[in-house]
FIFIBA-611393 format. One record per residue (C-alpha): x, y, z. Coordinates in steps of 0.2 Angstrom, whole numbers, plus 5000, padded with zeros to 4 digits. Example, Ala and Ser with C-alpha at 12.3 -4.5 7.8 and 13.67 -1.06 7.14 Angstrom:
// residues 2
506249785039 506849955036 
//
This chain:
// residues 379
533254545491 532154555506 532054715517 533054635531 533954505533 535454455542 537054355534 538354255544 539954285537 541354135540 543054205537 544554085537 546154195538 547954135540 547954175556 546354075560 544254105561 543054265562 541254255565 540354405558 538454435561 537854565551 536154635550 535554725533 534054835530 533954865510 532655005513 533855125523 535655045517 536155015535 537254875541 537454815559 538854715558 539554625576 541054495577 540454345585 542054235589 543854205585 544654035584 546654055582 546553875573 546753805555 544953775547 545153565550 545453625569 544353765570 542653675562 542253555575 542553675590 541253785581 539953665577 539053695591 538953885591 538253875572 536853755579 536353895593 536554015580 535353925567 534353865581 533654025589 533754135574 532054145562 532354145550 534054095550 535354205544 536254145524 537954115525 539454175516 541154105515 542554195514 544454115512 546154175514 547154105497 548053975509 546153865507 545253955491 545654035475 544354155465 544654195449 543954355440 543954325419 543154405404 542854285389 542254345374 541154245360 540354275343 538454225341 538054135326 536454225321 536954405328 535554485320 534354385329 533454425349 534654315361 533554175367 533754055381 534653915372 535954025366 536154085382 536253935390 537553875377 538554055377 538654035397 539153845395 540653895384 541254035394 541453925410 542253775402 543453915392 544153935410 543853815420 545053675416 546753815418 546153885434 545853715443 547553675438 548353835443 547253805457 547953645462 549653705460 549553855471 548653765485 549853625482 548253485480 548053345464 546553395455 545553245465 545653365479 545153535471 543253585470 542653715460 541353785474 540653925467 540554025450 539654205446 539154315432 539854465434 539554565418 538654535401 538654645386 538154625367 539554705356 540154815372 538554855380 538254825396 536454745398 535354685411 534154555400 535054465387 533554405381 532754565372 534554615364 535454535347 537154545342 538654485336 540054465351 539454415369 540754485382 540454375396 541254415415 541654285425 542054225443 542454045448 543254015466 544053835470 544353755487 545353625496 544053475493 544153415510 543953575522 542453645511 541553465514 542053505533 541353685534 539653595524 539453465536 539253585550 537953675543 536053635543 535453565528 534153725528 535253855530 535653955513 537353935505 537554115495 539454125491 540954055492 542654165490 544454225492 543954385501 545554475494 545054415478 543354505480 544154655488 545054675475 543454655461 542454785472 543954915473 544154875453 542354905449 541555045464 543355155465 544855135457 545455275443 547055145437 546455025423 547954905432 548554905453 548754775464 547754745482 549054715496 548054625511 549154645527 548754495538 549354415555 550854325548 551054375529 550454515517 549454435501 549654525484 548254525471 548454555453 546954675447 547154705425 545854785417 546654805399 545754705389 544454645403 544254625419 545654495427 545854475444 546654345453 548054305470 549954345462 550954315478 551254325495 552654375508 553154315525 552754485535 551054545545 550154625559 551054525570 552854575564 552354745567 551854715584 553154625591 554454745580 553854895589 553654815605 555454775604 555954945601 555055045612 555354885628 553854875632 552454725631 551754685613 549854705620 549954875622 550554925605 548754925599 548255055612 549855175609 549655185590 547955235593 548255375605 549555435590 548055425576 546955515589 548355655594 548355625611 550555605615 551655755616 552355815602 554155725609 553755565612 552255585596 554055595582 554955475591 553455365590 553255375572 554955355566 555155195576 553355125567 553955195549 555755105552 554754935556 553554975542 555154975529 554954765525 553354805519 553654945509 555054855500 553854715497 552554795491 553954905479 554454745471 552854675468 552454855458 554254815449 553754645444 551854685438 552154855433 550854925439 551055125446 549355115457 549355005474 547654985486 548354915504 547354865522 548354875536 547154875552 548354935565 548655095557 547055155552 546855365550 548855365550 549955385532 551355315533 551655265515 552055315498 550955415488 550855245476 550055155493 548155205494 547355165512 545955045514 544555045527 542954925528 541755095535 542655225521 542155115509 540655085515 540055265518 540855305500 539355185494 537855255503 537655135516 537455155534 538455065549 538655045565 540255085574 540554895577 541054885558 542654975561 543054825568 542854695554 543954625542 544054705525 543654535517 542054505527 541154645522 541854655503 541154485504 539354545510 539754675495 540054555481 538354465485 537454625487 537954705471 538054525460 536154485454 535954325463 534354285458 534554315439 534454205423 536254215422 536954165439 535354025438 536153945421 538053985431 537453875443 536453735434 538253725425 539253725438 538653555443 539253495426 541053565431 541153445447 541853285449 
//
């Protein structure tokens, strides 16, 4: 990775498109991160109303910045899987071929359930499914974790795995609009890589589930760690930001654009102490849909842990001691890095996608034979 470089982050959500620029400097850790556009519109809509922004972007930036992808589960499904193989001369040094061929194995072991699970979430034939990118995520000889394979023997290969599909016809879209220069670096579900990056950096439970509060529905991740890392979207219900809003709005009479503005005031301690209790017991009363949703989807996966983003109330608890906040700049100061204020701002799945490239070893044997097979996997 170079000492600077900047990243352009795409990030379709269910509400519509995010534009994040974000400026990294490996030496120092610091991250500049600035939102660059909203469109309120479905990617098909939103794609050509933006083509000429990318172009001014790509045009008068040297070099220009690489690009991430980041999907809400209505366009993209990533996968997180651990596959596990026996070598057949264990006591020899792993070379490349056996590499190539453990690699080859572990993807096809996968790939053919999740493109039809895949096609059945995102309601699409398999004609209209794309396997648009697949990672390495971990590698280790009978259980240890190693960086070369290729100066280790042994007998079992445990093989970590991410493969992300996407609706066929809006990823050729978003491609098309892009310059044939500019550097592709990953495609994903951002909650899906939330999720792998709470999982891996800061969660204590071996099994939880990452709640991801959006405009107009709350998506519920499935994060197992038992007997390998499995991650993927669970579920979803019909209740967001926006029903907060409006919910509050309702109650207290008065115009849903100044919600934002009041609950901050509270996080900062700046209304009476009256007006302060009355405040809170309105929010926690709206906040009562969620709660029971996220309650039965800890009943159904019995799990006892729970991770959740919920933008309008940042610095305020109003949850559970099962419910753990999540915040883009807590998790990035708990990592070391450096930010500017802006990055408050910026959606949880933009910057865990920035995270899952940065801490993924793109340029490594592993991810280059990923890749070479991946083109194998696509009709």
């Amino acid at each position: 990775m170079a000492t600077k470089e900047k990243f352009l982050i795409l990030d379709f959500r269910d509400d519509g498109l995010e534009l994040y620029l974000l400026r990294f400097d490996s030496l120092t850790k610091r991250v500049d991160a600035k939102k660059l556009k909203a469109v309120g519109q479905s990617p098909l809509e939103a794609i050509p109303k933006i083509k000429k922004f990318l172009l001014n972007i790509f045009s008068f930036q040297f070099p220009p910045p690489k690009v991430i992808i980041s999907f809400s589960p209505d366009f993209a499904l990533t996968y997180y899987e651990h596959v596990v193989l026996n070598r057949d001369r264990p006591n020899e040094l792993m070379t490349e071929a056996d590499l190539d061929n453990l690699i080859s194995q572990a993807l096809w072991k996968i790939f053919d359930e999740k493109r039809r699970q895949s096609a059945k979430q995102l309601v699409l034939s398999d004609l209209d499914i794309l396997l648009a990118d697949t990672k390495i995520t971990d590698f280790r000889i009978d259980g240890r974790r190693v960086l070369d394979p290729l100066r280790h023997s042994g007998r079992e290969a445990s093989i970590g795995i991410s493969q992300t599909f996407v609706n066929r016809t809006i990823f050729k879209k978003i491609v098309s609009v892009l310059p044939r220069r500019v550097k592709l670096l990953l495609v994903v579900d951002g909650g899906a890589a939330t999720s792998r990056l709470l999982s891996s950096r800061f969660s204590q439970s071996r099994d939880f589930i990452f709640a991801d509060v959006l405009d107009a529905r709350t998506n519920l991740y499935s994060v197992s760690q038992s007997s390998g890392l499995k991650i993927g979207f669970h579920d979803y219900f019909p209740w967001g930001e926006k029903n907060f809003f409006e919910g509050v709005a309702r109650d207290l009479k008065i115009p849903v654009d100044l919600i934002q503005s009041l609950v901050k005031k509270i996080s900062e301690g700046k209304v009476s102490l009256t007006l302060g209790r009355q405040l809170k017991k309105i929010i926690s009363e709206e906040l009562a849909m969620l709660i029971h949703g996220l309650e039965r989807a800890k009943e159904t996966l019995k799990v006892n842990s729970l991770y959740l983003v919920f933008r309008p109330l940042r610095g305020i608890d109003f949850f559970p001691k099962m419910v753990r906040l999540v915040e883009a700049d807590r998790l990035m100061e708990d990592l070391g890095f450096v930010f500017s204020s802006d990055l408050k701002n910026s959606s949880i799945s933009s910057i865990a996608s920035f995270l899952e490239f940065y801490f993924l070893r793109e340029g490594d044997i592993l991810n280059h034979i990923a890749k070479r097979r991946m083109r194998w996997l696509m009709p």
